[in-house]
PDB file as gemmi writes it, atoms N, CA and C in Angstrom:
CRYST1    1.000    1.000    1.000  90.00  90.00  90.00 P 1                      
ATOM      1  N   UNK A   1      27.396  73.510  71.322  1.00  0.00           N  
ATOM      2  CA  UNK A   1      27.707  72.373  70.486  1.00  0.00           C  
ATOM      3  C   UNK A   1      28.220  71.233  71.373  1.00  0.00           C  
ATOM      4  N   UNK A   2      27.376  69.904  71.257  1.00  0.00           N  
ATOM      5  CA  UNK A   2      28.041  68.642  72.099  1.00  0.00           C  
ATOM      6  C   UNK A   2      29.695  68.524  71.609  1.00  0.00           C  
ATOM      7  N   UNK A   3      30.507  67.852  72.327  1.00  0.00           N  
ATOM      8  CA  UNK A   3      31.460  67.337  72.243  1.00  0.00           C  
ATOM      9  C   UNK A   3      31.602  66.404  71.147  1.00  0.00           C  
ATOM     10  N   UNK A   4      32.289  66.342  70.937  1.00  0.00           N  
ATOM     11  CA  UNK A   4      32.975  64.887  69.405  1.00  0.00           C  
ATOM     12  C   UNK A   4      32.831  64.208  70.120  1.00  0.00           C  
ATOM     13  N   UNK A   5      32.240  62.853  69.617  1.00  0.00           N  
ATOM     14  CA  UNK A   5      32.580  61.675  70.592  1.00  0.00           C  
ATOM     15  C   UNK A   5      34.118  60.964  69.968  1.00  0.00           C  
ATOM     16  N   UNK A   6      34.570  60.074  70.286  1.00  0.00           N  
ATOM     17  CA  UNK A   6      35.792  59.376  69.870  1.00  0.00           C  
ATOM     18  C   UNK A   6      35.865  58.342  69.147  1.00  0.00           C  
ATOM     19  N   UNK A   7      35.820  58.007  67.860  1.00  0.00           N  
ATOM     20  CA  UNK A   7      34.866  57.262  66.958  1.00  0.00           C  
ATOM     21  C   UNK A   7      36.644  56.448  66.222  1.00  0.00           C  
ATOM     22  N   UNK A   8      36.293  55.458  65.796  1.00  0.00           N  
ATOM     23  CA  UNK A   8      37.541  54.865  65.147  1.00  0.00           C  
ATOM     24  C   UNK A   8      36.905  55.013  63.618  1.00  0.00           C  
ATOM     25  N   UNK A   9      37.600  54.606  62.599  1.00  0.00           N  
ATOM     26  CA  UNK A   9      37.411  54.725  61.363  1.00  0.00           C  
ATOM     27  C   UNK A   9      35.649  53.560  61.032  1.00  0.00           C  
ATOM     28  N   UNK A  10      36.440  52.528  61.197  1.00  0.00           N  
ATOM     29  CA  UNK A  10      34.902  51.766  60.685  1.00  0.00           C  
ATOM     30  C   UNK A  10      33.705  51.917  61.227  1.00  0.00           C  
ATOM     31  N   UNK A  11      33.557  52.691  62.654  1.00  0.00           N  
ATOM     32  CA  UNK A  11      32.606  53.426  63.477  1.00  0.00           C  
ATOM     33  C   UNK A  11      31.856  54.540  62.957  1.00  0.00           C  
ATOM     34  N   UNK A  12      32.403  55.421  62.328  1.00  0.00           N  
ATOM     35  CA  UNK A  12      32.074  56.186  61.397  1.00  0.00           C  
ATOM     36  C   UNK A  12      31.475  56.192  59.418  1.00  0.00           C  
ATOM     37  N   UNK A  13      32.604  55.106  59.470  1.00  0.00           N  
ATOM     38  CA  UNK A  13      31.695  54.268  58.105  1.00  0.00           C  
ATOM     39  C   UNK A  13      30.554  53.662  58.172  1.00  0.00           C  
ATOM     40  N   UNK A  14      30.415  53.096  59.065  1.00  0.00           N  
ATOM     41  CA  UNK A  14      28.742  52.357  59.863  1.00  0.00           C  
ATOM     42  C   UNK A  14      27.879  53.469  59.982  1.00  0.00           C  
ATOM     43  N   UNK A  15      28.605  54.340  60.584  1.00  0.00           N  
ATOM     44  CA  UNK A  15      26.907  54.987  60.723  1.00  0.00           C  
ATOM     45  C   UNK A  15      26.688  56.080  59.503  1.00  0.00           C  
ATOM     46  N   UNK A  16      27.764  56.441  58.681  1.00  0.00           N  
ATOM     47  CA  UNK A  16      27.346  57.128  57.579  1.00  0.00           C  
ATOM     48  C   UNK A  16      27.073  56.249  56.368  1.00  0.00           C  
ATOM     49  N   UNK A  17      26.416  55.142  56.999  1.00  0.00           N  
ATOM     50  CA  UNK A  17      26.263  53.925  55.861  1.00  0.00           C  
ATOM     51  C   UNK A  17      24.523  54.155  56.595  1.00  0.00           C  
ATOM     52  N   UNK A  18      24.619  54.252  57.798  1.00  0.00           N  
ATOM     53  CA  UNK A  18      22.910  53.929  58.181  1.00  0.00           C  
ATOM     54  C   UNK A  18      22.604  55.597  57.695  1.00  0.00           C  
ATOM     55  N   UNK A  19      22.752  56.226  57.116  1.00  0.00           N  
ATOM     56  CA  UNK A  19      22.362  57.747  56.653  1.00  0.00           C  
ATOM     57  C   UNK A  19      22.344  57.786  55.393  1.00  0.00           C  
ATOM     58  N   UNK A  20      22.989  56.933  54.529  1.00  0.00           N  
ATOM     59  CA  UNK A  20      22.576  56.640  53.411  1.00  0.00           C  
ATOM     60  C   UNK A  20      23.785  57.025  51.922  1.00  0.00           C  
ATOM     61  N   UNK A  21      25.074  57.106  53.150  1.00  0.00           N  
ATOM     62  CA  UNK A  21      26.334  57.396  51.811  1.00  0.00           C  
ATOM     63  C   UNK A  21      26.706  55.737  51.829  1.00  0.00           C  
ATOM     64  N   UNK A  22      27.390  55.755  50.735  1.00  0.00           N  
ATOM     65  CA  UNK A  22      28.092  54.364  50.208  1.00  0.00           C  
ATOM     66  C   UNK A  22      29.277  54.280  50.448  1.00  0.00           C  
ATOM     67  N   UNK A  23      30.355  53.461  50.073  1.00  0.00           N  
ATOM     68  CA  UNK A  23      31.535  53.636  50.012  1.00  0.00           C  
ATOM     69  C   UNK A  23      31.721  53.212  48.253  1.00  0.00           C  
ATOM     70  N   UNK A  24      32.226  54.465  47.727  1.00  0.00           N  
ATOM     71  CA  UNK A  24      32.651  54.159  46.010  1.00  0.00           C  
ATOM     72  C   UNK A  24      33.413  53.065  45.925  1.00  0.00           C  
ATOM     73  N   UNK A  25      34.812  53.317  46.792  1.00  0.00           N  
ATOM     74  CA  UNK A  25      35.822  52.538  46.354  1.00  0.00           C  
ATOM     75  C   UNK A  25      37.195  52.620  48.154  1.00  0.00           C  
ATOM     76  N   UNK A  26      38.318  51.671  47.826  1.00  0.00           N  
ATOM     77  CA  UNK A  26      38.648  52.257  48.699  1.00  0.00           C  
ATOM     78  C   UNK A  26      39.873  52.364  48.293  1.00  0.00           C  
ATOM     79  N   UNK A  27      41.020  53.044  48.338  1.00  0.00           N  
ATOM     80  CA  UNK A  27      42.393  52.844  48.131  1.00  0.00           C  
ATOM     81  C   UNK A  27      43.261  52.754  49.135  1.00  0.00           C  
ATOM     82  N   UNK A  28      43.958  51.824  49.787  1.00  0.00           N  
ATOM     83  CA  UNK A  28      44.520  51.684  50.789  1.00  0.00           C  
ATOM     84  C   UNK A  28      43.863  51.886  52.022  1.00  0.00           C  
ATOM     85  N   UNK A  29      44.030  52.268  52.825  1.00  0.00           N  
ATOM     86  CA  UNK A  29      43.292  52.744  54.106  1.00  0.00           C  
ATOM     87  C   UNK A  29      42.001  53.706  54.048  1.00  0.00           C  
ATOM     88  N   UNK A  30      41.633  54.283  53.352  1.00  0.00           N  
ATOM     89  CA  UNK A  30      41.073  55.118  52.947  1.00  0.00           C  
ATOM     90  C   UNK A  30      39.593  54.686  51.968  1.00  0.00           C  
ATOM     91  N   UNK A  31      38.498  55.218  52.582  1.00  0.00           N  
ATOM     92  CA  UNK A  31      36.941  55.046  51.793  1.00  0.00           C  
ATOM     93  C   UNK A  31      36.762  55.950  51.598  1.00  0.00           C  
ATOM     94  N   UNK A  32      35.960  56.280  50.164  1.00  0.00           N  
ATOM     95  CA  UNK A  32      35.667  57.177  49.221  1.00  0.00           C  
ATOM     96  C   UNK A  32      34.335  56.650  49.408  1.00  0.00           C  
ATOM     97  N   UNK A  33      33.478  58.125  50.197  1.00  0.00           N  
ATOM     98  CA  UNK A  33      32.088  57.773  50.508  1.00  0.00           C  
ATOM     99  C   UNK A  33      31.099  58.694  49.964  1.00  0.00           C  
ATOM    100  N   UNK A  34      29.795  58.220  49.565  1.00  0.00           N  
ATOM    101  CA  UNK A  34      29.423  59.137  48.445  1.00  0.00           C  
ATOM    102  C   UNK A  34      27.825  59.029  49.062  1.00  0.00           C  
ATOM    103  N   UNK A  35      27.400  60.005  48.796  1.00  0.00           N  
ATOM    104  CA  UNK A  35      25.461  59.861  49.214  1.00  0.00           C  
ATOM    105  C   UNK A  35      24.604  59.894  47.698  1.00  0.00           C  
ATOM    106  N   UNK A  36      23.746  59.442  47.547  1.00  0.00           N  
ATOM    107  CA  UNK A  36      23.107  59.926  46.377  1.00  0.00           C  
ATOM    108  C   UNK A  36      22.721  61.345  45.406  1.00  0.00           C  
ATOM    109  N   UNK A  37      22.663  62.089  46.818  1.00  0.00           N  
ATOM    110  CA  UNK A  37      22.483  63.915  46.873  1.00  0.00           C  
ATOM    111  C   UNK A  37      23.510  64.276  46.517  1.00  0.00           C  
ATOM    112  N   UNK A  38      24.768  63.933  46.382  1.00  0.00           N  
ATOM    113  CA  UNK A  38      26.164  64.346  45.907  1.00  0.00           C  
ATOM    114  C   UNK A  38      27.086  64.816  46.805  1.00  0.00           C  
ATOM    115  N   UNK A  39      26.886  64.643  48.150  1.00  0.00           N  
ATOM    116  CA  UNK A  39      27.597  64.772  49.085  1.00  0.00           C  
ATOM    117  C   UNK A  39      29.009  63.848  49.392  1.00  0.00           C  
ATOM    118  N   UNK A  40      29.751  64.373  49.523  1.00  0.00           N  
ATOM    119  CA  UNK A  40      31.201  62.858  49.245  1.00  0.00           C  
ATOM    120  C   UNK A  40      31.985  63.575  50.726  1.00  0.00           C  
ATOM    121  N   UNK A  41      32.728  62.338  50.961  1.00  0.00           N  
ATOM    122  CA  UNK A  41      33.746  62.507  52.285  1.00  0.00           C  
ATOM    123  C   UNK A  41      34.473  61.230  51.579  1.00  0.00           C  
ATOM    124  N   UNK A  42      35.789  61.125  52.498  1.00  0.00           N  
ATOM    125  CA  UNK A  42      37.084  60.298  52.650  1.00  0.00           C  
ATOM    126  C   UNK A  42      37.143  60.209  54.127  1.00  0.00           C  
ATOM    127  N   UNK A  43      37.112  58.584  54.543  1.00  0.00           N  
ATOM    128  CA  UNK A  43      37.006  58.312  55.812  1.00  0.00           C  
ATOM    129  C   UNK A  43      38.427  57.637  56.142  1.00  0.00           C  
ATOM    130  N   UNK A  44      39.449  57.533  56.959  1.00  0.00           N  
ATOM    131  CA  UNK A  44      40.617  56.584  57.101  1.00  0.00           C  
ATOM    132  C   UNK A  44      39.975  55.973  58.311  1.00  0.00           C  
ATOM    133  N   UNK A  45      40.408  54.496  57.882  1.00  0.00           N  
ATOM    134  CA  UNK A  45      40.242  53.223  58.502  1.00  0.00           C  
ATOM    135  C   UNK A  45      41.369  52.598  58.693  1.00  0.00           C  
ATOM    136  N   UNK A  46      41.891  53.007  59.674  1.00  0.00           N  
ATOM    137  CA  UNK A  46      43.706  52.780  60.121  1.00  0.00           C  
ATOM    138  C   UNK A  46      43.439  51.365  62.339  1.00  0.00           C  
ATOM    139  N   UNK A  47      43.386  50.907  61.976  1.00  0.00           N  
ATOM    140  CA  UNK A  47      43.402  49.817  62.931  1.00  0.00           C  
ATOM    141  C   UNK A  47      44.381  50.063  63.800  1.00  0.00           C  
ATOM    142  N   UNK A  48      43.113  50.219  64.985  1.00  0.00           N  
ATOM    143  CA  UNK A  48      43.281  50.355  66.123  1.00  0.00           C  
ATOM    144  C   UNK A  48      44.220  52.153  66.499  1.00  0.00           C  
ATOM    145  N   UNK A  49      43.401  53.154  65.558  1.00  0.00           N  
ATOM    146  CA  UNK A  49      43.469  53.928  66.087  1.00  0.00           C  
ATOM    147  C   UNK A  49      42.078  55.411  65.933  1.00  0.00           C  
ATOM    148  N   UNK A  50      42.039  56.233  66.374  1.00  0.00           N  
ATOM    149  CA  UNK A  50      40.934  57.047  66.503  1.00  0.00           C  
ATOM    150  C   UNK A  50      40.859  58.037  65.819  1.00  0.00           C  
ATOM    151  N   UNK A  51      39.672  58.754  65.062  1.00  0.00           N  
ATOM    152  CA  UNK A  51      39.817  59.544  63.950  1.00  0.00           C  
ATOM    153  C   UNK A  51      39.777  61.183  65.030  1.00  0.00           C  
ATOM    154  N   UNK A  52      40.834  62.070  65.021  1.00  0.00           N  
ATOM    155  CA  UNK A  52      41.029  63.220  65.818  1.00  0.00           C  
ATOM    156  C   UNK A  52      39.657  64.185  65.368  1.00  0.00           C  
ATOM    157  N   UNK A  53      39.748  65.041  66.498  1.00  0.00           N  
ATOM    158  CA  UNK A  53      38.393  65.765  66.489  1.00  0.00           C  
ATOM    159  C   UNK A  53      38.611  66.518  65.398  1.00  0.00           C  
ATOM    160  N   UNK A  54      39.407  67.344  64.865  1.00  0.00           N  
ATOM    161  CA  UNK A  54      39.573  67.944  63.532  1.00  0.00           C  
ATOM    162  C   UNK A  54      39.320  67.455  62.602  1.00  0.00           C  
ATOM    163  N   UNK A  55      39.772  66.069  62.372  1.00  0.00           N  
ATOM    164  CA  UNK A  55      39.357  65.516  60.834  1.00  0.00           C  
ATOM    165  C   UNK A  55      37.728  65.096  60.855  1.00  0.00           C  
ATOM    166  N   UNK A  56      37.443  64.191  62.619  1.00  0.00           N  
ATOM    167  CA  UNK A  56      35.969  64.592  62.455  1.00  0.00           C  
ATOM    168  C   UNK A  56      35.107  65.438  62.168  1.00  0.00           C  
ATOM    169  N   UNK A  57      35.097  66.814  62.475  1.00  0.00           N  
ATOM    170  CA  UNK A  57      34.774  68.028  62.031  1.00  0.00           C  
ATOM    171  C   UNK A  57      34.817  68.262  60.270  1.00  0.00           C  
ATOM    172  N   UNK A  58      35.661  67.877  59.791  1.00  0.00           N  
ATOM    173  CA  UNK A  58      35.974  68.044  58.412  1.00  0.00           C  
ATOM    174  C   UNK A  58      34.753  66.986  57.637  1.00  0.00           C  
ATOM    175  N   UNK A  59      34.767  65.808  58.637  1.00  0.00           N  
ATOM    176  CA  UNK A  59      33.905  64.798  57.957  1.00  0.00           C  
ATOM    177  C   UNK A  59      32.755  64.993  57.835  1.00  0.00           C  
ATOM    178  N   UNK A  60      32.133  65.724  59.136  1.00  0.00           N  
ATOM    179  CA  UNK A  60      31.228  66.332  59.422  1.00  0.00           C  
ATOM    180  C   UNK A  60      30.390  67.041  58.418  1.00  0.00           C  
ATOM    181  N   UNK A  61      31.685  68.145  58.467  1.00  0.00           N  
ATOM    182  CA  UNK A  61      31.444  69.660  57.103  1.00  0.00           C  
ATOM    183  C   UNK A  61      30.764  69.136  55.983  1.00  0.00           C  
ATOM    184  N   UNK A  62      32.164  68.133  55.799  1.00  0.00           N  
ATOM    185  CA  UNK A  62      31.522  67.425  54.061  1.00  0.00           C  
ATOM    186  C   UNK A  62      30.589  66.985  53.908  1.00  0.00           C  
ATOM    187  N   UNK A  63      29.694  65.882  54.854  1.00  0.00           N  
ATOM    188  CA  UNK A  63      28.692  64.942  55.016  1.00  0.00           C  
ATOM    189  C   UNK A  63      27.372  66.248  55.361  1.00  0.00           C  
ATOM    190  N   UNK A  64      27.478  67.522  55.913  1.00  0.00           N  
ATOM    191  CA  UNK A  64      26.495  68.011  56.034  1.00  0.00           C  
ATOM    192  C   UNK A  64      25.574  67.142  57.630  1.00  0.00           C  
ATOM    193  N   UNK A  65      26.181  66.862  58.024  1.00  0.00           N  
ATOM    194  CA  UNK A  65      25.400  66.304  59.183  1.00  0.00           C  
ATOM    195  C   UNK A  65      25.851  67.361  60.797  1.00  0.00           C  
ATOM    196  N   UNK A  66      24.987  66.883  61.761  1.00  0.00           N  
ATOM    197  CA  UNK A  66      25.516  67.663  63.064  1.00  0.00           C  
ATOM    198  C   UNK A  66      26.030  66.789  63.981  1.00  0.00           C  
ATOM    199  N   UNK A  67      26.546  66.577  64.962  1.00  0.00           N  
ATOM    200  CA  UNK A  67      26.871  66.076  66.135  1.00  0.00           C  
ATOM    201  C   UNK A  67      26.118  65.053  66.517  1.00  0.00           C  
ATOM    202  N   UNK A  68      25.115  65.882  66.956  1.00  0.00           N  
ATOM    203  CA  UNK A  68      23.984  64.481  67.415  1.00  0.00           C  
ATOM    204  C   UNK A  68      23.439  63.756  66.521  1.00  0.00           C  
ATOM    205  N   UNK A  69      23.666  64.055  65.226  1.00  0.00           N  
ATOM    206  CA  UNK A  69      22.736  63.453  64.447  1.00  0.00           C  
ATOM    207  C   UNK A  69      23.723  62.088  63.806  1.00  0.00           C  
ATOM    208  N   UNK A  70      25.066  62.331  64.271  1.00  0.00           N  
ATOM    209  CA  UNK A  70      26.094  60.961  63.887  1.00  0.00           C  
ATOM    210  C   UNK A  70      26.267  60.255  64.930  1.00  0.00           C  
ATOM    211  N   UNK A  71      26.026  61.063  66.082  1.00  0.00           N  
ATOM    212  CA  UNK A  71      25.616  60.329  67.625  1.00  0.00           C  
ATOM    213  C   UNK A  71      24.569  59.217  67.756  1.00  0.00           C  
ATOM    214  N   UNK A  72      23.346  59.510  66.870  1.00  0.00           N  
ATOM    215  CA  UNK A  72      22.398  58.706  67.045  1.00  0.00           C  
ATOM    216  C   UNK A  72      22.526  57.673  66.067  1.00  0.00           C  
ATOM    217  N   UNK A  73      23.395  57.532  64.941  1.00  0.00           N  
ATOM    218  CA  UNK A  73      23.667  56.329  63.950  1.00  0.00           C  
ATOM    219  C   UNK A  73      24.396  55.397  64.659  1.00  0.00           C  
ATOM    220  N   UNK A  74      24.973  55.421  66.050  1.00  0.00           N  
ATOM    221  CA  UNK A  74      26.236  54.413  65.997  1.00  0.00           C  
ATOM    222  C   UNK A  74      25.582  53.763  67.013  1.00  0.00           C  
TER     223      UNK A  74                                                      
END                                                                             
């Protein structure tokens, strides 16, 4: 398995926007992101800092995607 790369919050909203989830809504720091297929994640968008490899992984899980394949959206 490649490495996580080191992605900040809106880095990750971008490219799970070029894959085809939305953002529902947002409440505070936080996007409520949804795909048509029914796949949903919660992304934090906290300025000027980096989303840890664990919660990436989690984002991952939820979104159903792999490594390289969020590698090649950004």
């Amino acid at each position: 398995m490649p490495r996580l790369p080191r992605l900040r919050g809106r880095e990750v909203v971008a490219a799970l926007q070029r894959v085809g989830f939305v953002v529902l809504r947002v409440k505070g720091s936080h996007h409520f992101m949804h795909h048509p297929d029914g796949r949903r994640t919660v992304v934090p968008v906290h300025a000027g800092e980096t989303i840890g490899p664990g919660l990436l992984n989690k984002i991952l899980k939820d979104t159903e995607l792999e490594t390289e394949e969020l590698t090649r959206q950004l």
